[in-house]
C-alpha positions in Angstrom: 204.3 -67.0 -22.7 201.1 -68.0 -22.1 198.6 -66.0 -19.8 194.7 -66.0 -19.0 192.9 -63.7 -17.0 189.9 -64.5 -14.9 187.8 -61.8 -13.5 184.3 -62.7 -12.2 181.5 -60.0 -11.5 178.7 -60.9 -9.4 175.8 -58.7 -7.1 177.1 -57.5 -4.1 174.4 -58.1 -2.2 175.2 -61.3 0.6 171.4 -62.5 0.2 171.4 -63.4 -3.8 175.6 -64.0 -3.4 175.0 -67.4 -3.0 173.8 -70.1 -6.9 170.2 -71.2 -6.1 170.9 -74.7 -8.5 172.1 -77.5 -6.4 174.8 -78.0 -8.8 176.7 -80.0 -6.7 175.3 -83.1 -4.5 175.1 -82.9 -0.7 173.6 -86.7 0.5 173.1 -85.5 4.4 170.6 -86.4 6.3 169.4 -89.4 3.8 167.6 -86.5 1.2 168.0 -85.5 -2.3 170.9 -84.2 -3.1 169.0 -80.6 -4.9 166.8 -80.7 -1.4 169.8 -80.8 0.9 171.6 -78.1 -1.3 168.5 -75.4 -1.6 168.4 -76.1 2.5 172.1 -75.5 2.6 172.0 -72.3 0.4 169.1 -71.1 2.8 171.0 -71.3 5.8 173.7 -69.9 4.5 171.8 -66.5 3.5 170.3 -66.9 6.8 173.6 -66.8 8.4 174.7 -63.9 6.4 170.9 -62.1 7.5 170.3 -60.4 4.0 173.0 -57.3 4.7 174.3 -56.1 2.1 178.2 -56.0 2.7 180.4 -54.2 0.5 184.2 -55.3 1.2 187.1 -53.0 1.0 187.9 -53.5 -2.6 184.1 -54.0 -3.6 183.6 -57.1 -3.8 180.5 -59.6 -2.9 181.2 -61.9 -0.4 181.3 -65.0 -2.5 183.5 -63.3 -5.0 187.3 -64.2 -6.0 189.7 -61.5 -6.8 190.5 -61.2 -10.5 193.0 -64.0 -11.3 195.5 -64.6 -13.7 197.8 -67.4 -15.0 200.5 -66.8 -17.0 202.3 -70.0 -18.3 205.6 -70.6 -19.4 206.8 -67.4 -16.9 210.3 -68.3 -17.6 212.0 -70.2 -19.8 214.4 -72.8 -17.8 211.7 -75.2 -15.6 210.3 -77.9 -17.2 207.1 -75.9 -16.1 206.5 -72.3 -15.1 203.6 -70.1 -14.4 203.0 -66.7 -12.5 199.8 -66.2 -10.7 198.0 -63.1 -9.8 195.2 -63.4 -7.4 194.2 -60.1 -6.5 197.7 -58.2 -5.5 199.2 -61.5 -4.3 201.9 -62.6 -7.3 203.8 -65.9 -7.0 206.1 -67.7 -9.3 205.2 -71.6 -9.5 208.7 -73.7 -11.1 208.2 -77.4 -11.5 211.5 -79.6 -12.2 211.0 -82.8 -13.2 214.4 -85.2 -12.7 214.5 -88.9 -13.7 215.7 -90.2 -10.4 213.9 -90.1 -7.1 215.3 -89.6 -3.5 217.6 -92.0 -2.3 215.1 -93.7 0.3 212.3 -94.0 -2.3 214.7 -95.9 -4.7 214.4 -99.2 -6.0 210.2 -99.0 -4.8 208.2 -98.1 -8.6 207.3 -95.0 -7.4 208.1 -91.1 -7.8 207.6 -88.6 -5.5 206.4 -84.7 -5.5 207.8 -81.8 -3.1 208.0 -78.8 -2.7 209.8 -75.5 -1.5 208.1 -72.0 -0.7 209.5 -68.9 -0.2 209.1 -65.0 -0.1 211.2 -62.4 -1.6 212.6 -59.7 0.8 210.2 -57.1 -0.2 207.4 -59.3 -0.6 205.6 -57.5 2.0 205.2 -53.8 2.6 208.7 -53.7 4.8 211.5 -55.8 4.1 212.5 -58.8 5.5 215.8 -60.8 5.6 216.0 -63.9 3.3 216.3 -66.8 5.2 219.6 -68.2 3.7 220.9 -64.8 4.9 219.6 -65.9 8.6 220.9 -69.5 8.2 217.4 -70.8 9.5 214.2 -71.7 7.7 211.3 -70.3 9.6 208.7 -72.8 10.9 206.2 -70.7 9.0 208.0 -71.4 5.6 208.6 -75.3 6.7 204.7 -75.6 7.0 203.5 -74.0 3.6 206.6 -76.4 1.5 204.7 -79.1 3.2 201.4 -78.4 2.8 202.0 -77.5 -1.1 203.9 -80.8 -1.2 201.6 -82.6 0.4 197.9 -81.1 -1.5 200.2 -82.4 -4.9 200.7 -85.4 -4.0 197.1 -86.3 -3.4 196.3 -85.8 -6.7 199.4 -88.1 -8.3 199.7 -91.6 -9.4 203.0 -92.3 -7.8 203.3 -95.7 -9.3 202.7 -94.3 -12.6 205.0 -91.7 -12.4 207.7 -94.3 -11.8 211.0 -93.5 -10.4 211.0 -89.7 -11.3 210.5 -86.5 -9.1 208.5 -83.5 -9.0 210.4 -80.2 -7.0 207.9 -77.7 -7.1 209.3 -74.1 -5.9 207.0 -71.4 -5.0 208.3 -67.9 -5.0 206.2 -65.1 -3.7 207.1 -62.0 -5.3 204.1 -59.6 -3.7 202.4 -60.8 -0.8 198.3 -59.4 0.1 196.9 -62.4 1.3 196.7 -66.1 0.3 200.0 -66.9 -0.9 199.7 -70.4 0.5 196.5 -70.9 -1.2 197.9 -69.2 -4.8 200.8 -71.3 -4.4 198.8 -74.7 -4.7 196.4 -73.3 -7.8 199.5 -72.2 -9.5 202.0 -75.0 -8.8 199.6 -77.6 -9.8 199.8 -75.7 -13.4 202.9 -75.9 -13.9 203.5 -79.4 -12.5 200.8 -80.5 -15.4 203.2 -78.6 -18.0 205.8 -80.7 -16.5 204.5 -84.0 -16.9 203.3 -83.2 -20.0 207.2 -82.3 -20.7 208.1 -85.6 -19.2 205.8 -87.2 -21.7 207.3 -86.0 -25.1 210.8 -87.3 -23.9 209.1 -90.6 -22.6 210.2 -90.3 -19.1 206.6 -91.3 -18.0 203.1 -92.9 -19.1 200.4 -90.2 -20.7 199.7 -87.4 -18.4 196.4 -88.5 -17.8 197.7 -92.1 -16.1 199.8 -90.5 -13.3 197.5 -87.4 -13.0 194.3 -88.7 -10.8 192.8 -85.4 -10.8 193.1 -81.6 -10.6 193.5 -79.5 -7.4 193.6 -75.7 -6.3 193.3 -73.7 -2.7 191.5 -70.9 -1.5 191.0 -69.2 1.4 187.9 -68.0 3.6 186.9 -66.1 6.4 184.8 -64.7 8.7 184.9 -61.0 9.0 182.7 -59.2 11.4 180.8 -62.0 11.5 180.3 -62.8 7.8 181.7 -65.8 6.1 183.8 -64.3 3.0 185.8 -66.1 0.2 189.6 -65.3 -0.7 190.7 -62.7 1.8 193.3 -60.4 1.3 196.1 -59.4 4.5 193.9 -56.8 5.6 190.9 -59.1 5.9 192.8 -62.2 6.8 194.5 -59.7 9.2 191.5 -58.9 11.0 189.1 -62.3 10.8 187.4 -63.9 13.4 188.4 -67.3 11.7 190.2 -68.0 8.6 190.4 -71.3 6.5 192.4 -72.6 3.5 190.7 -75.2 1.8 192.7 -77.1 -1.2 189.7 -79.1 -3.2 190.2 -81.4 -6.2 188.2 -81.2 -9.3 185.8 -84.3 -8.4 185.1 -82.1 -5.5 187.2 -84.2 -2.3 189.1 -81.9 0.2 192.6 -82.5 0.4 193.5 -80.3 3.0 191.3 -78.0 5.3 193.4 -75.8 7.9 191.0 -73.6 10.2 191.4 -71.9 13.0 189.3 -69.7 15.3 191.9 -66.5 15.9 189.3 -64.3 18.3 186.3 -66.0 19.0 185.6 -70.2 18.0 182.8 -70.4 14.9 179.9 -72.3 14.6 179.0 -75.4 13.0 176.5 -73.1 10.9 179.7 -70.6 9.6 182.1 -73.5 9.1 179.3 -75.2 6.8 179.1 -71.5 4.8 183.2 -71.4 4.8 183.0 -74.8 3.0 180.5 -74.0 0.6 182.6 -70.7 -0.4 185.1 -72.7 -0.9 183.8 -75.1 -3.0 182.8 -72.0 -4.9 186.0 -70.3 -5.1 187.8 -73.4 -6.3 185.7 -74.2 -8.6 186.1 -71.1 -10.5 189.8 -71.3 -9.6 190.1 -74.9 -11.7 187.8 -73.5 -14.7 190.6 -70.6 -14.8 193.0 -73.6 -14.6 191.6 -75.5 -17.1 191.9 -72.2 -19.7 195.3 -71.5 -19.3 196.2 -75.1 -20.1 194.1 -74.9 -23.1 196.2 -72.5 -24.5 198.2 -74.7 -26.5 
């Protein structure tokens, strides 16, 4: 068992939260890319008006909750990891099969899906399983296809060849971005997988059918301020909240967002993307230490 812990520390105040290096490029407008990201980084902190906000658990505003992946969780799945963002705990299993679905056969290419779940006391009261109600909730139906889909997009499916992915996500505690803890961790163990599927020559090298990396975070805006990786009783209570599933190269894959009290500007959905970009970014460096583990 493999684990890695990533806990990052930074000043809470909301004015200095935000890297004053334009360390990633931002072309708008026709300037230079550092030009346009200093003017981004400016309007963000004038956005956030130079409060200092201290969050429930402490934290800055631009600040992930300590995170932890744990490889090779259990010992059946051709990959398995546990991740811990925060209180939120999910078990990522990838299972890698030599045969694809019997509408994508005979076509060169593999396929990736997934399946989420929660346990019954995932949350602070139980709920029934949904087996034991004989009906998959349309909430469950939408995060197995977003996982599924956020994968995908970073897969060669021609060079995976006829093969299949299942990915199945099992939340065991629940505070707050489980969709978004899902994708970081299942992308883990999917690369353990293929990297299985490698040594007994069921595929090309990894890095052929891998195009890229990918994780998911959430953001927010809470009383008005634009905050990264919320937990329930932040997501719970924001004015808008976004999961944003970003690949190493920096693309988007997925962006869900929705205004739950009052709509948000084009000025806080420009700061919830540049959290985000944050937050995954430190999210794939923490990915990129567990797999070097061995």
């Amino acid at each position: 068992m493999v684990s890695v812990s990533v806990s990052v520390s930074v000043s809470v105040s909301a004015a200095s939260a935000f890297p004053s290096a334009p360390d990633v490029a931002d072309r708008a407008d026709g300037g230079s890319p550092a030009g346009a990201r200093l003017m981004g980084m400016t309007q963000i902190k004038d956005l956030l008006d130079s409060r200092t906000t201290i969050r429930l658990d402490g934290r800055a505003v631009d600040e992930l909750r300590p995170v932890r992946i744990t490889r090779h969780f259990t010992d059946a799945p051709e990959g398995s990891v546990l991740i811990e963002c925060g209180a939120t705990r999910v078990m990522c299993t990838a299972t890698f099969t030599p045969s694809v679905p019997r509408w994508r056969k005979d076509s060169g290419l593999g396929w990736v899906t997934a399946e989420y779940a929660m346990l019954p006391r995932a949350t602070k009261e139980r709920t029934d399983r949904e087996a034991v109600r004989g009906k998959v909730g349309g909430r469950t139906h939408e995060i197995s296809r977003l996982i599924g889909r956020v994968l995908r997009g970073v897969v060669d499916m021609k060079a995976l060849g006829e093969n299949q992915i299942q990915i199945d996500c099992d939340v065991l505690q629940a505070d707050g971005g489980t969709r978004t803890a899902s994708v970081t961790g299942a992308y883990v163990a999917m690369v353990d997988a293929l990297h299985w599927a490698r040594r007994h020559r069921y595929i090309r090298p990894v890095d052929k059918v891998l195009k890229d990396s990918v994780s998911a975070v959430s953001v927010g805006v809470i009383d008005g301020v634009p905050m990264l990786d919320l937990p329930y009783a932040e997501d719970s209570n924001a004015m808008t909240d976004m999961n944003v599933a970003m690949t190493g190269s920096g693309e988007f894959i997925e962006l869900q967002g929705t205004a739950e009290h009052r709509p948000f500007t084009r000025a806080e959905l420009n700061a919830l993307l540049d959290l985000a970009e944050k937050g995954n970014r430190e999210l794939q460096d923490a990915q990129r230490a567990a797999l070097a583990q061995d």
